[in-house]
Phi, psi and omega in degrees: 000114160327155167247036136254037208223295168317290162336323150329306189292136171292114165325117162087027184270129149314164180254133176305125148261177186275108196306160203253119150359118189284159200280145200266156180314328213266326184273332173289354148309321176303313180282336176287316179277004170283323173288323186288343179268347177290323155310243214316342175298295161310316173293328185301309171306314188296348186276313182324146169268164171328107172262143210253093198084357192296194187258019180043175193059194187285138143356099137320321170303320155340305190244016172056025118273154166234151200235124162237147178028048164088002194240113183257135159256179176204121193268000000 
């Protein structure tokens, strides 16, 4: 951006970025099975039933830590 293009710019305007290159197959490949594990993840939860007192979010066991308010252990 220039800065007679900045002089310009409306305070609290978003700013025009520069449009992005198209994604080569391998990466929109990359992105369709990223979705797709995120998809299957969301089916997994919704089958599970409703837990009662649980600590809410995603599985800890998943991820081999449990995080509460920002402070993660690890057993």
């Amino acid at each position: 951006m220039s800065t007679e293009q900045f002089d310009q710019q409306i305070p609290g305007e978003p700013v025009a970025e520069a449009p992005r290159p198209p994604l080569s197959p391998a990466a929109q490949r990359a992105l369709a099975e990223a979705q797709a594990r995120r998809d299957e993840i969301d089916r997994k939860a919704a089958e599970n039933p409703a837990e009662k007192g649980g600590r809410g979010g995603l599985e800890p066991v998943r991820y081999g830590d449990w995080e509460i308010k920002g402070l993660t252990s690890d057993f």
